[in-house]
N, C-alpha and C positions, 0 to 999 in steps of 0.2 A: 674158516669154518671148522676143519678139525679142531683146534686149539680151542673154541670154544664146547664144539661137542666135549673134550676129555672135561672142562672144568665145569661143565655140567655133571656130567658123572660123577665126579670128585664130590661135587657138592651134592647130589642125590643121594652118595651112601655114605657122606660124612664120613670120608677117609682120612679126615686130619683131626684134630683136636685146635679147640680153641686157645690162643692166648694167654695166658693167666698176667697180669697183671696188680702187683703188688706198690703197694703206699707205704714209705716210711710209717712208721709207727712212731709218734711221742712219746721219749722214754724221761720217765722220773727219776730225776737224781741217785734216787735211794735207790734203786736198782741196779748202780752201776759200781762195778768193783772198782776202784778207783788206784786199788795195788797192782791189778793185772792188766792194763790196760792193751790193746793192740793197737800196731798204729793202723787211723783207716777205719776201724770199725765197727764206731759206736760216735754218734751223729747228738751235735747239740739240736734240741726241738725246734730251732726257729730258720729261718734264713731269712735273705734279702738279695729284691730282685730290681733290677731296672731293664728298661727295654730303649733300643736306639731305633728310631724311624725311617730314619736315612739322614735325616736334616738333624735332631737333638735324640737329650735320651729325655726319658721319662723321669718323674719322682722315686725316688729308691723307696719301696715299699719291703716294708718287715709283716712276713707271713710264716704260716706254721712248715715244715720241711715237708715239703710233698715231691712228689712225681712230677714232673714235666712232659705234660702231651707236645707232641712236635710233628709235622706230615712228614713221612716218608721220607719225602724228598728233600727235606730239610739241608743246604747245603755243608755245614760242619760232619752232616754225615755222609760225605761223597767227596769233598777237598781239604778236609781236614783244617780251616780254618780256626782253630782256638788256640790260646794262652791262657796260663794262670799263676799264680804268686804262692808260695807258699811262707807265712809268719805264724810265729808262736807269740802268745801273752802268759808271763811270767806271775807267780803268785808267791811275794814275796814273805818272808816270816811274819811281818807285823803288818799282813793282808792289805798290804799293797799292789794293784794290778799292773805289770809293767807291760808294754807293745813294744818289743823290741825293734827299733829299726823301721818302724814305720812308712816312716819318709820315702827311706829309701825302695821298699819294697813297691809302693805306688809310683815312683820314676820310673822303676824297671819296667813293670808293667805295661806305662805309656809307652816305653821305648820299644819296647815286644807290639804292642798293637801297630806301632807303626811301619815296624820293619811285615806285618802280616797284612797289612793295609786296615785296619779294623779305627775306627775310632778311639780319637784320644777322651776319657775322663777328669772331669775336672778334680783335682789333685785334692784339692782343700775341703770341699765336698766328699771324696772317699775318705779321708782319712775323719773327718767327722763322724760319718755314718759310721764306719769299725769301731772307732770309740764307745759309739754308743753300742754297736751290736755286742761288743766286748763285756759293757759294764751290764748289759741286761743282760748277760751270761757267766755272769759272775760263781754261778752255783756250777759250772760246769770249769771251772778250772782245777784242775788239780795243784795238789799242795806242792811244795819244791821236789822231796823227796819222790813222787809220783810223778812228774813230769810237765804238761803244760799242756796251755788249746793252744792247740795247731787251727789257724785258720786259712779258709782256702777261697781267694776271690780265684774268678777266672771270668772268661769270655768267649763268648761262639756264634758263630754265624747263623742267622735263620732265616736266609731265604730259602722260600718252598720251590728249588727250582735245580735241574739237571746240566745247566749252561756252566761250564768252566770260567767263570768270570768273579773277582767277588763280590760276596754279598754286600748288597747295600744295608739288609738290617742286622743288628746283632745284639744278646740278651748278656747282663751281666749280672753275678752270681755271687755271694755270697755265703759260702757253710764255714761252719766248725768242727772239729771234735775234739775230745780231749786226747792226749797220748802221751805212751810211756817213752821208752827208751832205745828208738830207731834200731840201734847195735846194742846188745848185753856183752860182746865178747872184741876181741882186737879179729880183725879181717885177717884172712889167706883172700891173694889178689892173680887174678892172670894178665898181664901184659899183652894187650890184643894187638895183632897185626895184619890180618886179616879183611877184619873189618872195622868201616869206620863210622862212627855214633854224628858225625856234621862234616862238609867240607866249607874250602874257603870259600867266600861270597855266598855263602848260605845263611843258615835259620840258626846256627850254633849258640850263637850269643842271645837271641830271644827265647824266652821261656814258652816254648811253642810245646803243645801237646804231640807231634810229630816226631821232636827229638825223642821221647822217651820210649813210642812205638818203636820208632828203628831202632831202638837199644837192646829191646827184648829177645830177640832171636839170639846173637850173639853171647849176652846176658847168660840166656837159659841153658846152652852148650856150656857155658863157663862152670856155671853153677851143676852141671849132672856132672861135672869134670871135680866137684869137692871145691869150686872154689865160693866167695862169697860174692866178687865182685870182679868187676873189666878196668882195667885201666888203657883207655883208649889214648890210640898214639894218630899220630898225622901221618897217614900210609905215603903220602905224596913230597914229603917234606922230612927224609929221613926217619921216620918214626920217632916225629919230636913227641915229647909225651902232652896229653892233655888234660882231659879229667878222668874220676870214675862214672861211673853211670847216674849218683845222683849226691856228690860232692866234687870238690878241688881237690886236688893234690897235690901235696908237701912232703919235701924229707930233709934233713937236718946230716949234713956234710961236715965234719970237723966243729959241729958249735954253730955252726951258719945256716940258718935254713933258705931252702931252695924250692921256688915252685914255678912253673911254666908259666909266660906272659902269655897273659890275655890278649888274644887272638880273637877273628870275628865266629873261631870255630868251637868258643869255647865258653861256656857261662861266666856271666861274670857275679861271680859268688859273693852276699852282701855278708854273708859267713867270711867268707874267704878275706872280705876288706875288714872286716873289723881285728879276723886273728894278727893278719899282719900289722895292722896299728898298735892292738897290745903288744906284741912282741916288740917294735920299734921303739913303744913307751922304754920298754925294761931293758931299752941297748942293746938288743938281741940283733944282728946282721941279719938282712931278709931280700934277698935276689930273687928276681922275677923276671926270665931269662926264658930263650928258648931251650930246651933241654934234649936231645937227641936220648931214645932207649939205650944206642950203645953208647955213651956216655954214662946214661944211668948203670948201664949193664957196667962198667967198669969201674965206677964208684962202691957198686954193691960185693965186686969179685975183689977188690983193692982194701973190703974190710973196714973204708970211710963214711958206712951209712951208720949213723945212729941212732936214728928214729923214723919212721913214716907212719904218715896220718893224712885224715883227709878230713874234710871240714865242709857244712851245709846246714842247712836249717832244722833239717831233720836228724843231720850227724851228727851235729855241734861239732864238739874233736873226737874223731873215732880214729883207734892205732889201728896200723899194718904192720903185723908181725911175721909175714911170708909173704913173698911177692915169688912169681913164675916167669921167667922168660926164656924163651928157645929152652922149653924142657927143661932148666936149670932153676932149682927152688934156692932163695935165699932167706935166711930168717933174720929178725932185728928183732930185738926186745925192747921195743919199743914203748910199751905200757910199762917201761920202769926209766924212761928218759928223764929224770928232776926236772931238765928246762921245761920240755911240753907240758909234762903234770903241771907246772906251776902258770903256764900260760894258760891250760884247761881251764883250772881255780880262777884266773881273772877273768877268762872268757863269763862263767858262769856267776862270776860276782856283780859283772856286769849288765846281765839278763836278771838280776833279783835286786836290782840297787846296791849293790853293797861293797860296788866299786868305787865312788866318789868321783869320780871323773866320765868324760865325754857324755853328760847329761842331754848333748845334742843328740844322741840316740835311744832316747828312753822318751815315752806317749803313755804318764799315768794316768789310768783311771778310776 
């Protein structure tokens, strides 16, 4: 009885303000600086949506980018059931659209819904529909020199229900946008110890929207501390090293580069398998090892790092030229290593065709 007396009140002298509720807005090409791009945010006009019943999903329906009504109680917003993918499409000199990696990015995906329990999609089916959502946004890519559409499928639970169980139905999504260039400068990094971004037997290796929540607090301490980015270690397991918050991590030992094997605590970066393939092309040594901080810590005081970088869809190759551990800075100049620069160059020859080889990862449209 009281509790309905006060929200009676409440509502009698309209003590709150209403909602406001806002709709993407359809933006016209020509309106868009296409030199200054942010990543994130500025939204191609269309999307695609399908819905899962419990038993299939529905037809993938291309609609205009709106708002999504959802109850309340919708379960992705109480157990955090979602995934999503992130791929760029390439806009080659002689306006060629390339899907980088396609393939690969819709395996991962199924592999993430499975490990979240969410339905698998049918493979040949997504990667049709992106095709198409791709080449009917054609006007939204940017040119090489400006950067690329970033596209973002993902996945989320939407039973309207408060029960800890998962949902039986779930919506899958489809956006784009265009963007610039994730990093402008080489990273300053802190070596976290503290805290840890996945543990073993967990969600580390699926691209679960959860990983990147529990990333942020730490993250955010890092970064009021001047730096750019976490390089998360395995608290449990010596403080082997794992990734940054939203790439792999690599560094270059004597000529030989080095990055932490893929564990169930750690993404497994479709960036990260392609750098190492070109490198291996060009007889470049590539160990993929557990790696303990104080190991790294004494490669870096020993004067044997030569380079580090980190690699992701969104990084491509981005240098670290300061890393932090236990209070102790060490800097690498790293954006002047020949090797890397020249692995960058095929990286990026390979996202615009202009590599000749492993055509198995290239989806023209």
């Amino acid at each position: 009885m009281l509790i309905n007396t006060v929200l009676k009140n409440i509502v009698k002298n309209r003590t709150f303000a209403p909602m406001e509720v806002t709709t993407p807005t359809p933006m016209n090409t020509v309106s868009v600086d296409f030199d200054n791009l942010e990543f994130g945010k500025v939204f191609a006009d269309t999307m695609v949506v399908a819905d899962y019943d419990g038993e299939k999903w529905s037809e993938f329906e291309v609609k205009s980018l709106e708002t999504m009504a959802m109850h309340p109680a919708t379960s992705v917003f109480h157990y955090g059931q979602a995934i999503f993918e992130g791929l760029k499409a390439y806009k080659s000199d002689d306006g060629r659209i390339n899907i980088f990696r396609l393939k690969d990015n819709i395996a991962r995906l199924n592999k993430s819904a499975h490990r979240m329990m969410m339905p698998q999609l049918d493979a040949d089916k997504v990667e049709e529909i992106i095709k198409d959502f791709v080449a009917s946004n054609k006007a939204w890519i940017p040119a090489k020199h400006q950067g690329s559409l970033y596209i973002r499928p993902f996945m989320i639970s939407t039973d309207p229900t408060l029960r800890a169980v998962s949902s039986k139905t779930f919506r899958f999504v489809i956006i784009a946008c265009p963007v610039g260039f994730y990093y402008d400068k080489p990273l300053s990094v802190y070596l976290e110890k503290s805290y840890s971004r996945a543990g073993k037997g967990g969600i580390g290796y699926a691209k679960a929207a959860g990983n990147y929540a529990a990333s942020f607090y730490p993250s955010s301490k890092a970064k009021n501390l001047g730096f750019d980015q976490v390089l998360w270690t395995n608290v449990s397991n010596n403080f082997s090293l794992e990734e940054l918050g939203s790439a792999n991590f690599f560094y270059v030992k004597n000529g030989a580069i080095r990055t932490p094997s893929v564990e169930d605590s750690i993404l497994r970066g479709i960036t990260r398998a392609t750098v190492i393939q070109l490198a291996r092309d060009t007889g470049m040594s590539v160990t993929e090892e557990v790696i303990t901080a104080e190991e790294f810590h004494q490669d870096l005081a020993a004067g044997t790092v030569e380079c580090m970088f980190a690699t992701g869809t969104a990084a491509a190759i981005t240098y670290i030229n300061a890393i932090t551990i236990d209070n102790e800075t060490y800097t690498v100049e790293s954006n002047a290593y020949a090797l890397v620069l020249a692995l960058k160059e095929r990286l990026d020859a390979a996202k615009f065709l202009e590599l000749g080889e492993h055509d198995e990862w290239n989806v023209v449209v």
